[in-house]
KOLGU-226407 format. One record per residue: residue in one letter; x, y, z of N, C-alpha, C in turn. Coordinates in steps of 0.05 Angstrom, whole numbers, plus 5000, padded with zeros to 4 digits. Each point is the difference from the previous one (the first is absolute). Example, Ala and Ser with C-alpha at 12.3 -4.5 7.8 and 13.67 -1.06 7.14 Angstrom:
<sites>
a526448865156498250245000501850245000
s499350214986501650245001498550225014
</sites>
This chain:
<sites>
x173860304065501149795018502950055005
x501950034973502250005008500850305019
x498150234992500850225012499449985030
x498549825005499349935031502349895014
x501149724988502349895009501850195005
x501050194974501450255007500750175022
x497750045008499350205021500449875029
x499049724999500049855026502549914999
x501949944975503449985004500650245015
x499250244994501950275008499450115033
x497249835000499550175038501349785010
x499749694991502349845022502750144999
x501950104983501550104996500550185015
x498150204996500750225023499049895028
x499449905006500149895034500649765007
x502249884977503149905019501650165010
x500150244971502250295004499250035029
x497750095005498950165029501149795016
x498849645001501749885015502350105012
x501349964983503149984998501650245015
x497950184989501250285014499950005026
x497149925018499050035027501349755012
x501049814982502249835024502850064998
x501650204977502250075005499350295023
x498450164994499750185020500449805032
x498349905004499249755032502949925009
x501849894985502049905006502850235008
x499650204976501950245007499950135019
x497150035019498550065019501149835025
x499349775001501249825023503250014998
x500949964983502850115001502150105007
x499150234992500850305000499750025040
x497149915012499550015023501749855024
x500449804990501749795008502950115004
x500450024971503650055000501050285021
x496550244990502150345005498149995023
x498549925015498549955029500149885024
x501149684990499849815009497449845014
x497850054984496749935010499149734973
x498549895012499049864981496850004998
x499449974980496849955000498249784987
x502249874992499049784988502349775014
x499649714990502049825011501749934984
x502649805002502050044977498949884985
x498049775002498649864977498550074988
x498550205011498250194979501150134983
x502650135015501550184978501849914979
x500449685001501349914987498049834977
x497249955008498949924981498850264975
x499750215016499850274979502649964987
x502250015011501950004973500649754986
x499249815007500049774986498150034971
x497150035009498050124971501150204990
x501050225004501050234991502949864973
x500349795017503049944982498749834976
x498349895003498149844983498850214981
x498850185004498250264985502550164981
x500650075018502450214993503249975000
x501449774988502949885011502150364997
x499350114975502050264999498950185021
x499449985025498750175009501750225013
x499650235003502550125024500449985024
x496949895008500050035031501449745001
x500549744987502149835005502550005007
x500950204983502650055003501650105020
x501349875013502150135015500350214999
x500850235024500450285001502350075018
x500249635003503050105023503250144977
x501450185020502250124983501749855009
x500349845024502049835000498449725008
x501049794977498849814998499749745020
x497550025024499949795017498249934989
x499449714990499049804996497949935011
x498449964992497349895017498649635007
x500349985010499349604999497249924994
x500749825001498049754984498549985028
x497350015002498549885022498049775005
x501249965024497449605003498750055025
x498149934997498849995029499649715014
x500449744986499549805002501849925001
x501549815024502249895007501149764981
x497549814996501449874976500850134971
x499350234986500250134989502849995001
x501250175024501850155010503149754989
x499249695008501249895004500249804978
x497750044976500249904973501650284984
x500850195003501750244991503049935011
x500949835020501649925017501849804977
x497349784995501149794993499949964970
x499650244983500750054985501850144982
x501550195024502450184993502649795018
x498849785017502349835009501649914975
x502949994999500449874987501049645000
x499650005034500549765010498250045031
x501049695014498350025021502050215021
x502150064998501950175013500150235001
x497750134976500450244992499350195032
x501550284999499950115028498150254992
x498650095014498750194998500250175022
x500950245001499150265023497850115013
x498849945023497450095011500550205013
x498950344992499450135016497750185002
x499150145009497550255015499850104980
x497149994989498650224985499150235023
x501650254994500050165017497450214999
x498850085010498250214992500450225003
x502250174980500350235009501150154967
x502250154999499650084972503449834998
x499949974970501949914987502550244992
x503249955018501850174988502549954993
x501150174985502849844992502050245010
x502249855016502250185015503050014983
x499850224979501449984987501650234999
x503549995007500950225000498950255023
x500649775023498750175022497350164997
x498549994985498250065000497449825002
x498050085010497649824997498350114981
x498749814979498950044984497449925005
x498050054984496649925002499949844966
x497849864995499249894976499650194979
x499150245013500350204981501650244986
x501850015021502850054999500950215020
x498150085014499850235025502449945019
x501650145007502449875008499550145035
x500449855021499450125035502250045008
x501450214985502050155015500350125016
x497550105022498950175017499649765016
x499249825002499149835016501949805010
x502049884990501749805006501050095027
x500550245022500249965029497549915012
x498349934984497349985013499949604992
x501249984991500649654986502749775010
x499149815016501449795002501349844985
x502049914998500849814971499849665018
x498249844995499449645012501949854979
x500449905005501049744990503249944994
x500349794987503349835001501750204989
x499650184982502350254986500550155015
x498450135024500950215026501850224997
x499250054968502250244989499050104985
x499950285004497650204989502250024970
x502149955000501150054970500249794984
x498949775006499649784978498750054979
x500749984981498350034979497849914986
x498450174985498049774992498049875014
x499249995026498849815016497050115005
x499349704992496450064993498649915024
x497750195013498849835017497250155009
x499550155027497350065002500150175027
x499350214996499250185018498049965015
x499750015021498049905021500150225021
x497749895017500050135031499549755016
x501749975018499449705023497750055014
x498949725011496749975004500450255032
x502849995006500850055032499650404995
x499850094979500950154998497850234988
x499249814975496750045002497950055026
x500349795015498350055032500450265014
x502850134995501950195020497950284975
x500349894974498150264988497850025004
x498649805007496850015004499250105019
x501549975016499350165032500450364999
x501150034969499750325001497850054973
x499749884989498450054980498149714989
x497050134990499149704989499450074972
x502250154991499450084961500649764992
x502349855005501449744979498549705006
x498349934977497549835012502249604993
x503550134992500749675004502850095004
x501949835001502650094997501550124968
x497849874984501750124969498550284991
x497750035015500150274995501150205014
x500950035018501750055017503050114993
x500649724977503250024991499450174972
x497749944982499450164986500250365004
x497950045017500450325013502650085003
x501449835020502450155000501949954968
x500349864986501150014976500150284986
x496250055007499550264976500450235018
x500150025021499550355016502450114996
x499850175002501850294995500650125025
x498449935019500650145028500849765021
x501950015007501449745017499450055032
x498650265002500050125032498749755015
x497849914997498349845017501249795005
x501849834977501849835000502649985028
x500950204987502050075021498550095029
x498650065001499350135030499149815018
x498249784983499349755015501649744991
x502650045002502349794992499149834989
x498849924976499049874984502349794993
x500349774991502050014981499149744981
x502249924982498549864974502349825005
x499749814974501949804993500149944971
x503350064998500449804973500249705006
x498849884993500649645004501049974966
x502549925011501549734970497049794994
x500949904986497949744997501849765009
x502850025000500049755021500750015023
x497950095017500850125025498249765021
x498349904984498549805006500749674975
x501849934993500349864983500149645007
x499249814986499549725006500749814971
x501649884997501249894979498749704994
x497849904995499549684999498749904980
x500449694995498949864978496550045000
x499049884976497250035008499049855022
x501949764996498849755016500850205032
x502150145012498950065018498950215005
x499150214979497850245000496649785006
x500049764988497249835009500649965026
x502549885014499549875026499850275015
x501550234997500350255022497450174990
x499249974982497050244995499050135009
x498749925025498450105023501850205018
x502349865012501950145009501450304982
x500049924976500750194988499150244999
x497149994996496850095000500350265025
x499949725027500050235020501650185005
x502949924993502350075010500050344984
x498949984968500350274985497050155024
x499249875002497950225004499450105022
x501849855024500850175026502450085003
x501350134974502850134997498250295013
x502550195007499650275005498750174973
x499049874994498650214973498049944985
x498450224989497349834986500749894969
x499149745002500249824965497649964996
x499550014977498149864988500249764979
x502949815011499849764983503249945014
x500849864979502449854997501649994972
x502749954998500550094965502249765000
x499849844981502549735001500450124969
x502949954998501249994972502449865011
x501649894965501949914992502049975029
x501749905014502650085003503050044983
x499749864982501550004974500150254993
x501850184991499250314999501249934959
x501449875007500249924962497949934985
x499149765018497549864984497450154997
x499150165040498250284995499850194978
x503250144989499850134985499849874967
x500649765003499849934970497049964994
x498549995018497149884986498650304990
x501450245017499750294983496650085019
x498850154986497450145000497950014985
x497149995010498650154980500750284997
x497650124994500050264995499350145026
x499049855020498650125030501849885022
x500249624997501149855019501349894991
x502449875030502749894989498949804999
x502549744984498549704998500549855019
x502150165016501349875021498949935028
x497450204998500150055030496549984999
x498349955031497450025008499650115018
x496950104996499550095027497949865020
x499649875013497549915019499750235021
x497650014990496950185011498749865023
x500250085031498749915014497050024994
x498149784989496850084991498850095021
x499850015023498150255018501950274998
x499450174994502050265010499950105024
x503250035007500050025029501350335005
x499150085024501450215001499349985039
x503050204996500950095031498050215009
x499250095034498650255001500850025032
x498750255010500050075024498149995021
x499049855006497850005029500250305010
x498250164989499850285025497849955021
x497949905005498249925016498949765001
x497249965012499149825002497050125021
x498249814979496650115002499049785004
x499150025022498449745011495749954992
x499949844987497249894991498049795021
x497850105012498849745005498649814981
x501049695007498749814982499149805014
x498949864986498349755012501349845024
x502950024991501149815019502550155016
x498750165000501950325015500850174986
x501850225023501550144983501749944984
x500050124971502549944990502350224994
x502250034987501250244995500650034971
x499950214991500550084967502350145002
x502350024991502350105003499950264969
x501150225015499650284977503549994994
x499950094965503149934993500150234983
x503549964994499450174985499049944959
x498450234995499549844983501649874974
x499649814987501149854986498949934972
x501349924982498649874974500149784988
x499049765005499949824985498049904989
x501449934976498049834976498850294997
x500750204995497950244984498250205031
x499549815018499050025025500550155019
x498950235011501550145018499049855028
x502149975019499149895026500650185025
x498650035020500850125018499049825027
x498449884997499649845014500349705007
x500949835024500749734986498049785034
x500349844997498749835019502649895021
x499150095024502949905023498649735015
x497949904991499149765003499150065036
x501449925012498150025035502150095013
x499650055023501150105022502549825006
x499949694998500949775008502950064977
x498950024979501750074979502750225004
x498650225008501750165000501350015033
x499549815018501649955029501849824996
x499649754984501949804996502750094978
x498750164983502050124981501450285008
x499450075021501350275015499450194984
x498250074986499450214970499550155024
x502050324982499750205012499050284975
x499350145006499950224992502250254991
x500249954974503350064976501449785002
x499349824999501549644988499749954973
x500449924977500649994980498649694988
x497550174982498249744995501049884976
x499949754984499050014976498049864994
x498450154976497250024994499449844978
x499049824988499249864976496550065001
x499549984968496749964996500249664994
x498449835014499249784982497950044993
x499949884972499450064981498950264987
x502650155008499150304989497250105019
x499649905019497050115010501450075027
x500249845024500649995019502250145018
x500750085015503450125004500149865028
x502249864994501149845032501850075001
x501850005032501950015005501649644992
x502750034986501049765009501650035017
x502250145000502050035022500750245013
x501650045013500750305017501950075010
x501050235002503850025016499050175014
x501950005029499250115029501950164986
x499450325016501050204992500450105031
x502450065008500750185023498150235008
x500649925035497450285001497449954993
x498349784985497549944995498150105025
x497549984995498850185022497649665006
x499549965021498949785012496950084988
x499249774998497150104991498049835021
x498550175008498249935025497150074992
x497949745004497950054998497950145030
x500250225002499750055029496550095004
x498649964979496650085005498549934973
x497849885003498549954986499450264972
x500349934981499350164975497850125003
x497649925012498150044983499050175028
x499449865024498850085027501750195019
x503549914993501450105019500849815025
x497749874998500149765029502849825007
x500049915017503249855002499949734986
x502049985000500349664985501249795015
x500449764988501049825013501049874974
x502649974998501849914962498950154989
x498149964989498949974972496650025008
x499650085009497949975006497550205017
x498850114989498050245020498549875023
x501950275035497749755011497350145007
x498750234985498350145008496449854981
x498549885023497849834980498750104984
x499750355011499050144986500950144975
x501649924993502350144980497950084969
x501150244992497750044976501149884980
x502049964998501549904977498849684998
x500349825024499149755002497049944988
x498250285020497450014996499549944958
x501550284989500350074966500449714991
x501949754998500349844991497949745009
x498449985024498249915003498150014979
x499350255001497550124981500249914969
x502749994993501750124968500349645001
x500449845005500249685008496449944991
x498950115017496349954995500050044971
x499750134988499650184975500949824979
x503049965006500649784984499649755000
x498349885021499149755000497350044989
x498850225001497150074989500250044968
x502450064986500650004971499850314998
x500250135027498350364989502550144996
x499550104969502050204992499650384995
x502450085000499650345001499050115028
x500949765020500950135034501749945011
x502450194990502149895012501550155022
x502249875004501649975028499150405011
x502050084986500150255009497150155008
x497750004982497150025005499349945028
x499549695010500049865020501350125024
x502050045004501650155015498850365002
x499550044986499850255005497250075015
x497549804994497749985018500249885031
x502649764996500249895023501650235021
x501750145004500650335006498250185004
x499550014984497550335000496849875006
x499649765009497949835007500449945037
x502549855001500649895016499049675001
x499549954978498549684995502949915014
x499049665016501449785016499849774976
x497750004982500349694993497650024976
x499949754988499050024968497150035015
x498549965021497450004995499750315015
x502250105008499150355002499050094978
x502449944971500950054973497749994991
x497849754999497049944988498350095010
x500550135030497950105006499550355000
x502450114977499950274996497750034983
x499150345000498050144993500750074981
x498650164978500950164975500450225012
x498550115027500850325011503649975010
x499649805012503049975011502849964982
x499049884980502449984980500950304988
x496950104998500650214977501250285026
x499549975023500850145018503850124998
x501349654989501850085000500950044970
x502750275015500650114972501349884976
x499250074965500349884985498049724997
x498849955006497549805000497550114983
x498650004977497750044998498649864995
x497250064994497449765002500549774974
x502450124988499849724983501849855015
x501650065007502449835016498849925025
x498150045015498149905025499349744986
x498550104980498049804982501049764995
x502850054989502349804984501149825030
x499550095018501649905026497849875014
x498150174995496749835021499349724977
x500250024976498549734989502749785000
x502750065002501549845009500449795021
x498350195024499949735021496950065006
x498749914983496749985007499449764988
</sites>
């Protein structure tokens, strides 16, 4: 008995170890991808709940530890506004206390020290600084010390996409160019970057009016010229900031709010028109993107009506959210010069002409396909779908569901890719 317990102590044992190992590997992995790529594959909450258990399992771990050579600090994160604002009113030390609001920037973290620009890791872009803007209130490339964030503007990003669709957001983008060694493509398609200060966007207020301005605040970071993924309030007190000190990861001084849908900027390169029940609609082709782990390339431009009242053009500048991690909508958009007019000028499916939104050909096969594919599903019949349907209604020439019922097994199997089981599977469907 006891040698049993033994044994069943030592295999749990060894596969926490394994645990432990395959989620410090997971995390060094997303990481590593993030920081030296700029791609993501998971969301920040995923990746922050792996290192949350990881810190629980394993607190001496390495993959914990910091690897920056010059020390930027990492923050505290909330996703929940009251959260945000019980962290507020607990580092207040009165109702007057002032706090600084600015842009969680999405791009890499650098420190401009001694004319030089530095990386987290200590890679210094001495090759690159004619290729780099300096933003904000210091406007002097020889200030010292000054911490802030390398970017590419959303304006500028658009101007790259139109030559290339490798960089699937703006931080991978700023990533690439960080690491290359060859500046040719850079320079040849006048690329250029930005240092932004961090108070280049800066807002000084009590909590009481961070609650009344919130919203305003909200929108105001997130239709700045650049991609964020949050907002960051700390201290104004730079005495009191520094006296409350650090953990080991984050300052005590300071937060970060996490916009909870993840949003990202993209590029409209086309637009693919679908027939549906209640017309045409349009699916807008982007470039692709990643959120929440998600690769997107595709997003919904809602109707025709949509994209006439909003002047959406083709290379306008979307941004994209999943709700709830499933879905990708557009919320908002910047007109981009030069956009290309988007015109629905013939039916998807027939070719026939339209009228808005609308096919005016009766005979349309596409119309005919959803007639049929509408039957089917009012009949409960599954494993005949859209594309199937369509492809008999074409290579048939069927007008309407009782052509559809009144096919043959010779005639189905006539056409190509059809065999007698798939006749079979399609004849007891509507019999």
């Amino acid at each position: 008995m006891k040698v049993a317990v033994i044994w069943m102590f030592l295999l749990m044992s060894l596969m926490a170890e394994k645990s432990v190992e395959q989620l410090e590997k997971k995390i060094s992995y997303y990481r590593d991808l993030y920081q030296n790529e700029g791609k993501r594959e998971v969301s920040d909450r995923e990746y922050e709940a792996l290192v949350s258990k990881l810190r629980t399992l394993k607190p001496e771990s390495e993959v914990l530890k910091s690897k920056d050579k010059y020390k930027l600090l990492s923050l505290q994160k909330v996703y929940d506004e009251n959260k945000l604002f019980e962290w507020c009113e607990k580092v207040a030390r009165n109702k007057d206390e002032l706090f600084v609001i600015q842009p969680k920037y999405d791009g890499m973290a650098v420190l401009f020290k001694s004319c030089k620009l530095i990386t987290r890791n200590g890679t210094v872009l001495k090759e690159k600084l004619p290729f780099i803007r300096q933003v904000g209130k210091c406007g002097c490339r020889s200030c010292p010390n000054v911490r802030g964030e390398l970017l590419i503007s959303n304006d500028e990003f658009a101007k790259l996409c139109k030559v290339t669709d490798k960089y699937s957001s703006p931080r991978h983008a700023t990533v690439a160019f960080a690491h290359c060694k060859d500046l040719a493509f850079w320079q040849q398609n006048r690329i250029v970057f930005d240092f932004v200060c961090f108070d280049r966007f800066e807002k000084r207020l009590s909590l009481g009016e961070i609650r009344k301005n919130w919203k305003s605040l909200k929108n105001e970071i997130r239709n700045c010229s650049y991609d964020t993924d949050g907002l960051v309030i700390k201290l104004a007190d730079q005495a009191y900031y520094e006296s409350l000190g650090s953990t080991q990861k984050f300052s005590k001084g300071a937060i970060a709010f996490k916009w909870e849908c993840e949003r990202k900027w993209t590029i409209l390169k086309d637009v693919e028109w679908q027939l549906a029940e209640k017309g045409i609609v349009p699916v807008g082709i982007v470039n692709t993107i990643s959120l929440d782990g998600a690769k997107v390339a595709r997003v919904s431009l809602y109707s025709l009506n949509y994209i006439n009242e909003k002047g959406l053009g083709i290379g306008d500048m979307l941004a994209v959210e999943r709700v709830g991690a499933t879905v990708p909508i557009i919320k908002e958009f910047k007109k981009i010069n030069n956009s290309k007019l988007i015109v629905l000028a013939k039916c998807p499916e027939c070719d026939g002409k339209v009228k808005g939104s609308q096919c005016l050909n009766g005979s349309c096969c596409g119309k005919v396909t959803l007639a049929i594919c509408k039957e089917l599903k009012e009949r409960k019949v599954k494993g005949v779908g859209r594309k199937t349907v369509k492809k008999l209604v074409v290579s048939l020439n069927l007008k309407s569901w009782q052509d559809f019922t009144n096919l043959s097994k010779n005639q189905i199997t006539s056409v190509k890719g059809f065999g007698e089981k798939s006749a079979e599977k399609i004849l007891s469907a509507t019999r």
